[in-house]
N, CA and C atoms as a LAMMPS dump frame, in Angstrom:
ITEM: TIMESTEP
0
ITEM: NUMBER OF ATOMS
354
ITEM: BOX BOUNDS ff ff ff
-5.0000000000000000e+02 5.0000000000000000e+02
-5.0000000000000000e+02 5.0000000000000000e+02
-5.0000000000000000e+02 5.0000000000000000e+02
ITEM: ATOMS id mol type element x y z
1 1 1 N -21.106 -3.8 -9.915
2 1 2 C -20.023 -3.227 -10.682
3 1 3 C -18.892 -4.252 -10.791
4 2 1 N -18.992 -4.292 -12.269
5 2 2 C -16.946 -5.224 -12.499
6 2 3 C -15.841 -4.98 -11.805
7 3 1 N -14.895 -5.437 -11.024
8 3 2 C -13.654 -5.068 -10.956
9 3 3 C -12.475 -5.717 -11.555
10 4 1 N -11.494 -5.698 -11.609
11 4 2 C -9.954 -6.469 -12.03
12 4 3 C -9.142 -5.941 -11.006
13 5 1 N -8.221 -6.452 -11.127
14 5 2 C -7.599 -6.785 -9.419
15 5 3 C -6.616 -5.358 -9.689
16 6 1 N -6.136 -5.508 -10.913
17 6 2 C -5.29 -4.4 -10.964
18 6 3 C -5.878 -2.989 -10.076
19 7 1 N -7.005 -2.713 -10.935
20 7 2 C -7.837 -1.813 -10.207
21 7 3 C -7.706 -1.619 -9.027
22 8 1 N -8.214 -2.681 -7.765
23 8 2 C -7.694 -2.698 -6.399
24 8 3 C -6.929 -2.298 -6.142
25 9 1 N -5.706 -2.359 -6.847
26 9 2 C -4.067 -2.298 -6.317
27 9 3 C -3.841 -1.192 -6.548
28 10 1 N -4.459 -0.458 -7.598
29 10 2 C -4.11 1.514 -7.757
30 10 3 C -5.007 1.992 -7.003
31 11 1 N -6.758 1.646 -6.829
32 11 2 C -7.269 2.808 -5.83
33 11 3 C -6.936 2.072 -4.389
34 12 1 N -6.848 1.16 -4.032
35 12 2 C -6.896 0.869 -2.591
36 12 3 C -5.619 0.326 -2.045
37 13 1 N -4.675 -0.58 -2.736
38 13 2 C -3.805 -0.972 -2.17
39 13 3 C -2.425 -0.258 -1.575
40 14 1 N -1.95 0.13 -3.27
41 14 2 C -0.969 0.76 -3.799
42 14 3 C -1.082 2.451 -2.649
43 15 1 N -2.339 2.738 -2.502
44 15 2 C -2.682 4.025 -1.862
45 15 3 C -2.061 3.798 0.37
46 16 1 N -2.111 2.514 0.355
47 16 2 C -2.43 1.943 1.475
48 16 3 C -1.122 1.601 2.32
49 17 1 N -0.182 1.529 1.025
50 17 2 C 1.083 0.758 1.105
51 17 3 C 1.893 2.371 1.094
52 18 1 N 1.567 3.56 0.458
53 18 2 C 2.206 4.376 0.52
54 18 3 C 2.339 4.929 1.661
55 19 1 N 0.875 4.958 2.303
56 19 2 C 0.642 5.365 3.782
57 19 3 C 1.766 4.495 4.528
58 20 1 N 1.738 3.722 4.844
59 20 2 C 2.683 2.695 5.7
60 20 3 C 3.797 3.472 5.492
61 21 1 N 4.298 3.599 3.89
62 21 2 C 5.833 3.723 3.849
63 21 3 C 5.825 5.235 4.914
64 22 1 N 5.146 6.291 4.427
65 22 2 C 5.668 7.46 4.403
66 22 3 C 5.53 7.498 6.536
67 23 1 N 4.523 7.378 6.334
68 23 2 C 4.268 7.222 7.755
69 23 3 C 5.687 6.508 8.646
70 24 1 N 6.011 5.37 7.85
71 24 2 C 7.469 4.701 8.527
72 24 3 C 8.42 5.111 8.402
73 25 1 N 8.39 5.998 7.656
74 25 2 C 9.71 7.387 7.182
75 25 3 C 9.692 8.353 8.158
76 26 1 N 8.253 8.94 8.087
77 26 2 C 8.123 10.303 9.084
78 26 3 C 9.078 9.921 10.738
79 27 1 N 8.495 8.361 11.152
80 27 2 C 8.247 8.022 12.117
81 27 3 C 10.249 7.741 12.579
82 28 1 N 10.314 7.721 11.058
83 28 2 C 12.527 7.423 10.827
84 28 3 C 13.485 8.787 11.357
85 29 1 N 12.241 10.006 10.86
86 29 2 C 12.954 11.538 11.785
87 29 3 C 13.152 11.742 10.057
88 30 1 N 12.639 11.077 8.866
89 30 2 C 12.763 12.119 7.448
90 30 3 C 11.465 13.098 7.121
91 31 1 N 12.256 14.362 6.83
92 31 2 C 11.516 14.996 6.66
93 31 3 C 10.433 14.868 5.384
94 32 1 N 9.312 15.55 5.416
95 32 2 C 8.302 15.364 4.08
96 32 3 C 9.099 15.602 2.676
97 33 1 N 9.814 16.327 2.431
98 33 2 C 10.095 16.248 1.204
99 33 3 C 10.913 15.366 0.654
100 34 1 N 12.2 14.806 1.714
101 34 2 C 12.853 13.811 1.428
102 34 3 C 11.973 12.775 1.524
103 35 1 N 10.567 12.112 1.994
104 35 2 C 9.915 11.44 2.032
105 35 3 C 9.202 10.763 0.457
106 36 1 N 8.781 12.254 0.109
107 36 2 C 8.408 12.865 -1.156
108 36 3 C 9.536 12.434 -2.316
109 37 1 N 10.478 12.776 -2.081
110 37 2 C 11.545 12.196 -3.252
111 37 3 C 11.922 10.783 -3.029
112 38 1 N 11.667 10.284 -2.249
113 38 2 C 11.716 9.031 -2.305
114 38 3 C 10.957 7.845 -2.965
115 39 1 N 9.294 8.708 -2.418
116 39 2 C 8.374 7.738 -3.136
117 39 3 C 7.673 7.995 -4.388
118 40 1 N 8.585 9.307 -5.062
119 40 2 C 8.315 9.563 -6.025
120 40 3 C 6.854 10.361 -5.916
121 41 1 N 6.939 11.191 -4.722
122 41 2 C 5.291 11.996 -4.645
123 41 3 C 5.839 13.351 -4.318
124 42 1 N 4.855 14.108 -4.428
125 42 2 C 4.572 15.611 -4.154
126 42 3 C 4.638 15.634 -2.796
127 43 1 N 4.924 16.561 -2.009
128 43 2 C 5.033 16.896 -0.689
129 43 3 C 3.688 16.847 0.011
130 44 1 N 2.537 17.494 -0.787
131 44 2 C 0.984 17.586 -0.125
132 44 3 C 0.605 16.079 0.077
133 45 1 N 0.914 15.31 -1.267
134 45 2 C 0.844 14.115 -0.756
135 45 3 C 1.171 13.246 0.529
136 46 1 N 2.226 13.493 0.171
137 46 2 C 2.951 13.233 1.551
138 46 3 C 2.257 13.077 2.422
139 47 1 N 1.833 14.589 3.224
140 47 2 C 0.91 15.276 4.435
141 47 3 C -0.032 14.603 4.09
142 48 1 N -0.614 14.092 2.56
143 48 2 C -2.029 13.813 3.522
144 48 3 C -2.141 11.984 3.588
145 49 1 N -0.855 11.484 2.932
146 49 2 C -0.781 9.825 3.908
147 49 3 C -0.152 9.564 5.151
148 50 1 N 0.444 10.684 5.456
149 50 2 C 0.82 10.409 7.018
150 50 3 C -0.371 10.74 7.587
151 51 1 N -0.719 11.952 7.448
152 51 2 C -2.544 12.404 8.293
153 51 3 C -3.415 10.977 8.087
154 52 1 N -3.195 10.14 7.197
155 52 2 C -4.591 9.097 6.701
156 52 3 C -5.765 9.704 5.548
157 53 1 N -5.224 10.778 5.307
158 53 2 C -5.959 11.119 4.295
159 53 3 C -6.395 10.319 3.292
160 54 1 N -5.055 10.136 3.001
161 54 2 C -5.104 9.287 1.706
162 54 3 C -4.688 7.586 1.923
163 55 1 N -5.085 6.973 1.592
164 55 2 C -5.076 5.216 1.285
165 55 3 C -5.527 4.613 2.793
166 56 1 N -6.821 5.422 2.705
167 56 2 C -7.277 4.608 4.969
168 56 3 C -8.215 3.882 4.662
169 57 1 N -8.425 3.294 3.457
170 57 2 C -9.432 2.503 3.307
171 57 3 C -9.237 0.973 3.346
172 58 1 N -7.539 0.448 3.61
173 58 2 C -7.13 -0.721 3.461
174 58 3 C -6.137 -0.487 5.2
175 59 1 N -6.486 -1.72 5.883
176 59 2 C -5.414 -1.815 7.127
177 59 3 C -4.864 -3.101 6.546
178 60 1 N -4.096 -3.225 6.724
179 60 2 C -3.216 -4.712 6.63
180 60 3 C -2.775 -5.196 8.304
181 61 1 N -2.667 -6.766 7.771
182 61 2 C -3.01 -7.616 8.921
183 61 3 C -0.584 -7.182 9.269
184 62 1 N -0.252 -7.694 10.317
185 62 2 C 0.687 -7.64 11.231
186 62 3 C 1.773 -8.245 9.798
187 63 1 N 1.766 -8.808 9.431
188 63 2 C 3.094 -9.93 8.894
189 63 3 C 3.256 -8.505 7.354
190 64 1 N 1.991 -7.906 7.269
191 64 2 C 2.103 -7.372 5.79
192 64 3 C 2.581 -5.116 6.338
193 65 1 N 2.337 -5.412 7.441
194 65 2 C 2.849 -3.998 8.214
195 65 3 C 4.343 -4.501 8.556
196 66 1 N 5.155 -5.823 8.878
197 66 2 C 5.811 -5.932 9.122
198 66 3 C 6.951 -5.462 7.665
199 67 1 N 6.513 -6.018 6.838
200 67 2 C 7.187 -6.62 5.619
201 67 3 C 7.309 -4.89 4.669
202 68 1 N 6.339 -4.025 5.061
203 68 2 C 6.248 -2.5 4.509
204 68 3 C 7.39 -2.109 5.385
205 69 1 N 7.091 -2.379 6.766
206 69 2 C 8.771 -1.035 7.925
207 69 3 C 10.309 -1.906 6.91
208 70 1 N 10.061 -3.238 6.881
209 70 2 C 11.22 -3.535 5.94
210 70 3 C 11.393 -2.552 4.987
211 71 1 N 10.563 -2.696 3.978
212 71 2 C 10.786 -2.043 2.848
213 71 3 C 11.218 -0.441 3.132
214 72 1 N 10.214 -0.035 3.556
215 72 2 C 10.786 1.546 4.369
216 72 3 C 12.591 1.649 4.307
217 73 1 N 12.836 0.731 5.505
218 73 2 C 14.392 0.904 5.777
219 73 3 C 15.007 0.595 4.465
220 74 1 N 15.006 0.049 3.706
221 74 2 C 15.679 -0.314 2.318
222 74 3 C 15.316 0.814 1.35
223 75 1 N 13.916 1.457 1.134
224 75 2 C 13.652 2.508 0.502
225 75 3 C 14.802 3.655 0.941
226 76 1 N 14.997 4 2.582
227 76 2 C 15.536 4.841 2.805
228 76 3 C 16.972 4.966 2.515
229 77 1 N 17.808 3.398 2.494
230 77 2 C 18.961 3.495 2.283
231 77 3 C 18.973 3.336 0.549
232 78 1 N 18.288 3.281 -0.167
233 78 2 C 18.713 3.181 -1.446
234 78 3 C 17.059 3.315 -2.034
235 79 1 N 16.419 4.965 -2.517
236 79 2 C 15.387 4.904 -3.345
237 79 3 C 15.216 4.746 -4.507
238 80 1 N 16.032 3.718 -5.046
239 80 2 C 16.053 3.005 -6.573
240 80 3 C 15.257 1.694 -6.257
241 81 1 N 14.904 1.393 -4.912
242 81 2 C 14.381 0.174 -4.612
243 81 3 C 12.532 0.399 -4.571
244 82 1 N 12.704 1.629 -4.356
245 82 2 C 10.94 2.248 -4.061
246 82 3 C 10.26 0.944 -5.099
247 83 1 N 10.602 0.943 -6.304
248 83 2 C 9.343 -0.054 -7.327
249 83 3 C 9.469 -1.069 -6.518
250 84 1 N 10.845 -2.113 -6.771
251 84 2 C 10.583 -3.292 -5.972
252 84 3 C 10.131 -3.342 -5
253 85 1 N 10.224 -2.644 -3.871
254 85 2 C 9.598 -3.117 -2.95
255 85 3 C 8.271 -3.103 -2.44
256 86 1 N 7.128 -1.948 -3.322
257 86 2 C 6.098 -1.822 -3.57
258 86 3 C 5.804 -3.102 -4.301
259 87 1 N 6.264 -3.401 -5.293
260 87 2 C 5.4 -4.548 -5.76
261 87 3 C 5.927 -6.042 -4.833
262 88 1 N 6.936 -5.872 -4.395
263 88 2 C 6.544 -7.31 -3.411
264 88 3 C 5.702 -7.424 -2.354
265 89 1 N 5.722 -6.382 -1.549
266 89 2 C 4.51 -6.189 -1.039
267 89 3 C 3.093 -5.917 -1.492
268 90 1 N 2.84 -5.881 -2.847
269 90 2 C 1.846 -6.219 -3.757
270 90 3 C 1.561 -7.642 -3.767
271 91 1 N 2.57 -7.912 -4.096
272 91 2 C 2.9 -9.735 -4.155
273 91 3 C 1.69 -10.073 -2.883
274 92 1 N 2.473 -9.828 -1.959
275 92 2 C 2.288 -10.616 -0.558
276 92 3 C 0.855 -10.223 -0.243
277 93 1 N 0.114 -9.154 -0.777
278 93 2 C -1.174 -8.831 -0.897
279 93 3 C -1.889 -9.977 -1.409
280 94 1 N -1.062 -10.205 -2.45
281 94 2 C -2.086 -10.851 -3.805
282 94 3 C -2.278 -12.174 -3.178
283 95 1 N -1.074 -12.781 -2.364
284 95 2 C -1.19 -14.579 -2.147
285 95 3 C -1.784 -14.419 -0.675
286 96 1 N -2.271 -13.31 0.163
287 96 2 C -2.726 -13.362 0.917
288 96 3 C -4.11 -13.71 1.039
289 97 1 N -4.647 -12.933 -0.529
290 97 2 C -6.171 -13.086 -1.016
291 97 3 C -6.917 -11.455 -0.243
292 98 1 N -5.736 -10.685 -0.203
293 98 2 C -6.441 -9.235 0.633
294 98 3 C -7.271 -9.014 -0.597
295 99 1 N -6.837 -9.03 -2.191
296 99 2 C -7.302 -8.393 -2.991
297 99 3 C -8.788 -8.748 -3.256
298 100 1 N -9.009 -9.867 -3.005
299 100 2 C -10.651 -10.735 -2.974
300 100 3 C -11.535 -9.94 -1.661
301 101 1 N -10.89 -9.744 -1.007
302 101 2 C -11.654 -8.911 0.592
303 101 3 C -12.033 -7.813 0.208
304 102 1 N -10.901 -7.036 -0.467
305 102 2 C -11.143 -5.357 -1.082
306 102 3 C -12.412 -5.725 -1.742
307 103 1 N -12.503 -6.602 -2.511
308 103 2 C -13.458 -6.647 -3.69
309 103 3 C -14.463 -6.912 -3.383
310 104 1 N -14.994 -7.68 -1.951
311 104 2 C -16.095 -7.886 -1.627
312 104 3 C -16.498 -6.946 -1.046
313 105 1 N -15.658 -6.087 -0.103
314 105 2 C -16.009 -4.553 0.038
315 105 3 C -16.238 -3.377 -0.387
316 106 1 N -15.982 -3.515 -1.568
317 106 2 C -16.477 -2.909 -2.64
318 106 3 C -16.949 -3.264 -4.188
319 107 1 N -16.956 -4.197 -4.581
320 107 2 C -17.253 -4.156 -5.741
321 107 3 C -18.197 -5.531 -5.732
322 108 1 N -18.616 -6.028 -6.699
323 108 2 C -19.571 -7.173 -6.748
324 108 3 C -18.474 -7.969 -7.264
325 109 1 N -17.988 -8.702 -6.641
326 109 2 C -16.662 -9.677 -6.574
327 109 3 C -17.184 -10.979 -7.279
328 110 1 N -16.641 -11.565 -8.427
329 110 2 C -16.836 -13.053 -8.602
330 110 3 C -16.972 -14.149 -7.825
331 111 1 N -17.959 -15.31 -8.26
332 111 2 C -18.526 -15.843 -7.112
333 111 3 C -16.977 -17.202 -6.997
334 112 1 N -16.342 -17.043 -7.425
335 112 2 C -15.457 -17.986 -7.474
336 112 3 C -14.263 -17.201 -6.959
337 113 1 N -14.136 -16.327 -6.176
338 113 2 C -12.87 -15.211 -5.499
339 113 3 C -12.573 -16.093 -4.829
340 114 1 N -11.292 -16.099 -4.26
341 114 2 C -10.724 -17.275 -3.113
342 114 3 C -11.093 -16.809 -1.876
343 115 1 N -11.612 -15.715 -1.525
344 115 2 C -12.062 -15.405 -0.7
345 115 3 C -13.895 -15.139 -0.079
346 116 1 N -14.542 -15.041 -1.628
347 116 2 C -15.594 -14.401 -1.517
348 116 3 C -16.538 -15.306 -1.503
349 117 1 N -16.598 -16.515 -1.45
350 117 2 C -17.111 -17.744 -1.983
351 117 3 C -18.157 -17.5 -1.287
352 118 1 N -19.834 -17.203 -2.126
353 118 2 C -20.933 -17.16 -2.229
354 118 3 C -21.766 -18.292 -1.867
């Protein structure tokens, strides 16, 4: 099966990175719904990325869990930042080469991935 990276980043990343946040919120003493208005989600949501329900298919290595509790604290003091700071930590995905790993774990990854090299 084809992938494009974008792809990665809505079912696995983007899902992965929410977990972190909300989870680093819960863990702040905010409740689910203020959690919820923050990251721009539904409350059930919420419950089910703190549980791991949702986005447990990606762990990130220490420097990229570090760089999400950042974002957290900045989400919390100002949630006009929620986009940016999701996509820099997208960023830091992308030059890490996580997105080539996802892809070899799931998808039939190009033989020229910076990571996947056949």
């Amino acid at each position: 099966m084809k992938y494009m990276p974008q792809e990665i980043e809505v079912w696995y990343v983007i899902p992965a990175i929410r977990r972190e946040l909300a989870k680093a919120m819960a863990a702040a003493g905010l409740m689910q719904k203020d959690i919820a208005a923050r990251l721009g989600l539904t409350e059930p949501a919420v419950s089910q990325y703190i549980k791991s329900k949702r986005g447990k298919d990606v762990v990130f290595p220490k420097d990229i869990q570090d760089r999400i509790l950042q974002a957290a604290k900045r989400i919390m003091r100002d949630d006009n930042l929620m986009m940016a700071e999701v996509q820099a930590v997208c960023n830091m995905v992308k030059k890490k080469g996580l997105l080539c790993k996802i892809a070899c774990r799931y998808y039939d990854a190009p033989r020229d991935c910076c990571v996947c090299m056949r």
